[in-house]
N, C-alpha and C positions, 0 to 999 in steps of 0.2 A: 625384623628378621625376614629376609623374604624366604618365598616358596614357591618351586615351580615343578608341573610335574612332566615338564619337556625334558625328554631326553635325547642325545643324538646319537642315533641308531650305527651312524657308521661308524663308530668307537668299536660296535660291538666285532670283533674282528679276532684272527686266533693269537692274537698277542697280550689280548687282556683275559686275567685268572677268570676260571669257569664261575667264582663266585659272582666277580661283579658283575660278570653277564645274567647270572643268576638276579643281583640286587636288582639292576635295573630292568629286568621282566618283569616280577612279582611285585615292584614298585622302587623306583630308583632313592626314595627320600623317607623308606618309611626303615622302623627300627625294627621292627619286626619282620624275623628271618620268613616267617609260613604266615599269610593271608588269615586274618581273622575278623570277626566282624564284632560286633556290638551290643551287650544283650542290657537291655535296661532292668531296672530292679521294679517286681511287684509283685502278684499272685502268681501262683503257675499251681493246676490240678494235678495231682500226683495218683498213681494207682489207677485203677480198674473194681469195682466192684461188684461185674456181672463176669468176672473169670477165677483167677486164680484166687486161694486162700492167702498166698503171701503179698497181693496187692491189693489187700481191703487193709481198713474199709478207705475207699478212696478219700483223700481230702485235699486242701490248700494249706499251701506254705509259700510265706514271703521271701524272696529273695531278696541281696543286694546286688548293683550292676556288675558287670563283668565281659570280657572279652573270651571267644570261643574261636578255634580253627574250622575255618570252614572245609576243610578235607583232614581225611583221618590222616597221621601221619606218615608219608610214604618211606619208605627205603630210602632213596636218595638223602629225605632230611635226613634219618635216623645216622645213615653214615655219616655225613657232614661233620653231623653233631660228636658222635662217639669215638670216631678217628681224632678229633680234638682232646673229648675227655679223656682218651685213654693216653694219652700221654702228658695228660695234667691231675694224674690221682685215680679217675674211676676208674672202676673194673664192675663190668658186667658179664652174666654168666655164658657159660661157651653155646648156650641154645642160638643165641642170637646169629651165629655164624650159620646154622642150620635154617637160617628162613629161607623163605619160596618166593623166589622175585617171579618176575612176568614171563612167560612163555617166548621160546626162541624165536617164532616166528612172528611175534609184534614189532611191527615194524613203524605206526605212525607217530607214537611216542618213545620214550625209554621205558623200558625195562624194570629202573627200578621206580619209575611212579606208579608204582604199585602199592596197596598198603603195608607197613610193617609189621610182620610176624614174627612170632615165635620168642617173643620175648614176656618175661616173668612180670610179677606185679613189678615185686624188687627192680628189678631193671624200666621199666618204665618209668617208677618216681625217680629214678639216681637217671636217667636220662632228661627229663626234666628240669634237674637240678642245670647238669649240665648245658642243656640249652639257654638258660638262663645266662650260667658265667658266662659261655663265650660270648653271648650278645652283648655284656656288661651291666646287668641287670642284678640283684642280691637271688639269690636261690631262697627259699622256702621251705626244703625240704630237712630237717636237724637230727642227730642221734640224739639230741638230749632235751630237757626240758627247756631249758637253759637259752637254748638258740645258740651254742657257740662253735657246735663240731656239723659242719654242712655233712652231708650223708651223701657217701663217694662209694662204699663198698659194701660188701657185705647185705647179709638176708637180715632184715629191722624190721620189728611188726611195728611200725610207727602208730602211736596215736595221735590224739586232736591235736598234743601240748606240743607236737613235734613239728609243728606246723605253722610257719610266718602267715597269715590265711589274708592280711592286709600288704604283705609286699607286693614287688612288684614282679615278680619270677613267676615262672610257669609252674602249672600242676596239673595235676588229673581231675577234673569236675568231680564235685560232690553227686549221689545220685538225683538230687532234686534240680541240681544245674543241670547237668545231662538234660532229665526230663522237660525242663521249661524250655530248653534250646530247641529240646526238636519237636515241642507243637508249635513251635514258630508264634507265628502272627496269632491263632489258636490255641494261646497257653491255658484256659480256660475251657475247654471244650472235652467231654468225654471221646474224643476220635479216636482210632486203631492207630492211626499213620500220618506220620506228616500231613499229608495232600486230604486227608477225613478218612471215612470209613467207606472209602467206595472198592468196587473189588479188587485184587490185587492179582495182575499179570507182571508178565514179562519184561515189556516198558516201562515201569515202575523203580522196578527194584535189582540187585541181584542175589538170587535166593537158587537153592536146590533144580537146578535143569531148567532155570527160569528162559533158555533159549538164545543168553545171548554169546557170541563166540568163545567166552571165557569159561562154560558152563562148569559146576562145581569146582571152580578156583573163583579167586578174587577179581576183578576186574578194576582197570587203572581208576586213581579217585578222581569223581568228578566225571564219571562216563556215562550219566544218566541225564547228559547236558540238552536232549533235543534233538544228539545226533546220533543214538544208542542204535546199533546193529541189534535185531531181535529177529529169531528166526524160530521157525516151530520147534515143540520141543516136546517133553514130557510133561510139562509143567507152565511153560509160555502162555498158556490159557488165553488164545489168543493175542497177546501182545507185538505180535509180530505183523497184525492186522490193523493196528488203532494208531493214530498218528499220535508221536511220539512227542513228548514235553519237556520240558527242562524241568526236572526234579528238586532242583534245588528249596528247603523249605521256604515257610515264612521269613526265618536270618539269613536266606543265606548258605545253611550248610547242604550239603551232601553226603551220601549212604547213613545219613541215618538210617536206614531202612536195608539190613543184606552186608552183603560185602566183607568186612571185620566185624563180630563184636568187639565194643571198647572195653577195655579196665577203666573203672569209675574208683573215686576215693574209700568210699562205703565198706568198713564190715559186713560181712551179708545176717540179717536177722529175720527168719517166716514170720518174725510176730511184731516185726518195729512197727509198721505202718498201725496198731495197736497202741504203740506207747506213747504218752500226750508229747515227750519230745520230741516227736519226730512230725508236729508239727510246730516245733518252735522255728523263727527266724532264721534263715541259713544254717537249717540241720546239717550238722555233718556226720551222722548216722551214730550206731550203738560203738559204745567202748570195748576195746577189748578186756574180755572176761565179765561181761553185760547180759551174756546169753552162752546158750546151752551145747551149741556144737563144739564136739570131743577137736574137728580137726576145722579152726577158723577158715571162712573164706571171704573172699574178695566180692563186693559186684562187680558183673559185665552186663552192658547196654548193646540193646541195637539189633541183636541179630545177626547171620551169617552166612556167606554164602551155601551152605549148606542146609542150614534151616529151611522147612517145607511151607509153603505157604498155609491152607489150609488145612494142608494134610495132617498137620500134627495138632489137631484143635486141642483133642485130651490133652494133649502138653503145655497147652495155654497156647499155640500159635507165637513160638518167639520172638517173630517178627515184629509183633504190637511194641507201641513205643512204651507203654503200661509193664511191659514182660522183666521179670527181675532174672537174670542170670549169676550166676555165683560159683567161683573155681577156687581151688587152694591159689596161693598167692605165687607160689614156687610152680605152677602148671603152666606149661607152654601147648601152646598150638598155633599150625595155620589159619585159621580161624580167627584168630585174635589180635589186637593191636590196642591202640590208642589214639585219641583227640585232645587236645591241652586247652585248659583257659590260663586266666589269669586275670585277677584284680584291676579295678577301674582305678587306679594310682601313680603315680610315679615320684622315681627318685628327685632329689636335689640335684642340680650340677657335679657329676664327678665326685660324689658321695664316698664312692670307695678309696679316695687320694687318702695317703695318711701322714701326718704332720713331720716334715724334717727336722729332727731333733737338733739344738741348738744355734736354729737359723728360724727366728718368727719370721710368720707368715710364708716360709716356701713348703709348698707339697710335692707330693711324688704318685703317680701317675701310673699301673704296673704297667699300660699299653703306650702312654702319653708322654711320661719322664719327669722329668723336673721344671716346675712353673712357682713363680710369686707372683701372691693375689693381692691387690690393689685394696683398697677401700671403696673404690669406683666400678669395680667389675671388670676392670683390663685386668689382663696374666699379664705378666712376663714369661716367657717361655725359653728354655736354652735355645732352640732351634730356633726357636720361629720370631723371637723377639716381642714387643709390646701384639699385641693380638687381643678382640674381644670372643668371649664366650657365648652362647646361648644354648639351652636345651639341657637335656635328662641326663641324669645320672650319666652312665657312660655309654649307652646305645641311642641316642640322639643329639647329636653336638652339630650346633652349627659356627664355626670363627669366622670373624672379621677379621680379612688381613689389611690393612691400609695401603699396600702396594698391590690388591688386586677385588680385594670384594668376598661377599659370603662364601664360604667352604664349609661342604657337610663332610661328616666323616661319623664313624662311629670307634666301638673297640675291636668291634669284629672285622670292618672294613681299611682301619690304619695300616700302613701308609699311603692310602687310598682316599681321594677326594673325588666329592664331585662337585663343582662348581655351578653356581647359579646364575655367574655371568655369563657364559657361553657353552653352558649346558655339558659338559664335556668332562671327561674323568682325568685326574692326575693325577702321579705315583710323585710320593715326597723319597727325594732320593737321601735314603740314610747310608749309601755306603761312599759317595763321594771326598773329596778333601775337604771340599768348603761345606758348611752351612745354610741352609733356605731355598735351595734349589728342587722346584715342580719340572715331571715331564709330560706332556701331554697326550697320550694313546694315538690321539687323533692322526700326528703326524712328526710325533717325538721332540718337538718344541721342548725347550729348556725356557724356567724362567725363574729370575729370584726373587721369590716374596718374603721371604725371611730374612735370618742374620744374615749382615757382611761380616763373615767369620772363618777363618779357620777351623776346621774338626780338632 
């Protein structure tokens, strides 16, 4: 199966959908809609036990591998995403309509690469979910023990049992994943902050009047690249003097530090980091009705743009990657948002096909159609005729046509190809009379690699 990560940029032109112009930015061949990077499984130091009472006593917990975004999730996705699930089942609450994109006068990027606010726990995990299906991934997140009702609506105090924790769908990090992500390379290490314990300005982070043009709002993710505008301020604490670095931690990510606090998986418990399970293997924190609080809450990681750098030491300084934050699950704020992992796994080949009753061996496809599967690993396909398969579940396929050569596509991207023969996008035209007919962006070429057929 080849690979190639040439693309040909003059495709990119106003006739092709803002997705695939999307796809092929963020990476033209990869399955994943939002950039994430790669966190291996070992120790990671959790807590603080020269600050707060609720982050003793510090300890180690092992992790397993997983993958994390390396920017919080911006607006853009969130619509992407939700504009889809909502007219496939989900429903999230009307707060989410109330968030605060980027100021009117940001002009070098959009608007909404800003992070996502204002949305509930509830609505973060059922977006989640979501992001999953559209990609063609299984979702993770369940109303029942059982695993059989995906969770589309509705306020659900999920526990552990509600949770596929080995799929291959997205979710909200455990708080111990959080943590190991963001001491990076230093998951080991008593530090304050990503970068260690050195002081904390303006260039750094974005926090409370930290001085740069966004001050007490959020700033685009990923703006602490190197090229970070920092200007005096209340709180800039020089930062506006020091030459200026790419923030990104040891993986990879960005605003750990300022910007959104995230929603983490976690119950919030002041006395877990106490209880021996929470330093078992991939805790996933206390059960609901495990502990004492009359009105349950959520963890939040990270910090926020409004959080004070040193100024609020009494409060523990929230900024520290050590700092446990915790809201009712139904609270919304500017302030808050979300970052997704997801397990180091994947599906089978088009896993989710299910069997055409009284015809062995043909499946059905809900983005794909109707195919028989060989003993050889050729399909037959209505459309496309003998054809070879390769790759994941249903958000990374690549086919062989024998009248033209590898074609990637996914479920989010059908009727959309991109070819690894001459690098270039084509639309599978489904409303034509005939059968098997690609057009090419580039310069609208037609060509038949599929059936000689009639519709």
């Amino acid at each position: 199966m080849p690979y190639s990560s040439t693309v040909n940029f003059r495709v990119l032109g106003t006739s092709i959908p803002t997705f695939l112009v999307w796809l092929v930015l963020l990476g033209p061949l990869r399955a994943d809609s939002i950039k994430m990077v790669y966190v291996p499984s070992g120790k990671a130091l959790v807590g603080d036990d020269s600050n707060l009472d609720d982050e003793r006593p510090s300890h180690y917990v092992s992790t397993s591998d997983y993958f994390i975004d390396v920017y919080e999730v911006t607006i853009w996705n969130w619509e992407k995403v939700a504009t889809w699930a909502e007219a496939n089942g989900y429903q999230f609450s009307d707060s989410v309509k109330r968030r605060k994109d980027g100021p009117w006068w940001y002009r070098e990027r959009s608007s909404l690469l800003f992070p996502m606010n204002m949305a509930n726990w509830y609505d973060a995990v059922k977006w989640c979910n979501a992001r999953s299906e559209l990609e063609g991934r299984k979702p993770v997140y369940f109303e029942d023990a059982n695993k059989t009702i995906v969770y589309r609506s509705g306020n659900i105090d999920l526990n552990e049992s509600n949770v596929n924790w080995v799929g291959t769908g997205y979710r909200l990090p455990t708080e111990v994943e959080w943590e190991r992500a963001a001491r990076g390379d230093a998951f080991t290490s008593t530090q304050d902050y990503s970068w260690g314990n050195s002081f904390l300005n303006g260039s750094l982070a974005n926090y409370s009047l930290s001085g740069d043009p966004f001050d007490n709002a959020s700033t685009p993710v990923g703006y602490f690249d190197g090229h970070q505008d920092i200007n005096a301020s209340e709180n800039s604490r020089g930062g506006e003097t020091t030459i200026h670095k790419n923030m990104a931690n040891g993986f990879g990510l960005y605003d750990i530090t300022g910007n959104v606090s995230e929603w983490c998986w976690d119950w919030y418990d002041a006395r877990w980091y106490s209880n021996p399970e929470s330093k078992n293997t991939d805790t996933r924190g206390p059960a609901l009705g495990e502990f004492l609080d009359d009105r349950p809450r959520r963890v939040t990681r990270g910090g926020h743009y409004m959080s004070y750098s040193e100024g609020d030491r009494a409060g523990g300084n929230s900024l520290r990657i050590a700092f446990r934050g915790a809201h009712l699950p139904e609270l919304v704020s500017r302030m808050r948002g979300l970052r997704c992992v997801r397990a180091n796994t994947v599906d089978p080949l088009w896993s989710s096909a299910s069997a055409w009753v009284n015809f062995p061996n043909w499946y059905y496809l809900d983005w794909f159609g109707y195919y028989y599967k060989s003993e050889y690993t050729w399909v037959y396909h209505g459309d496309f005729g003998w054809i070879y398969p390769s790759g994941k579940g249903s958000y990374d396929n690549w086919i062989y046509f024998p009248r033209h050569g590898w074609l990637w596509t996914n479920r989010y991207s059908f009727p959309y190809f991109y070819s690894s023969v001459d690098s270039n996008w084509y639309q599978y035209d489904l409303t034509g009379a005939q059968l098997g007919w690609f057009e090419r962006f580039l310069d609208k070429a037609r060509f038949r690699w599929g059936r000689d057929f009639l519709r």
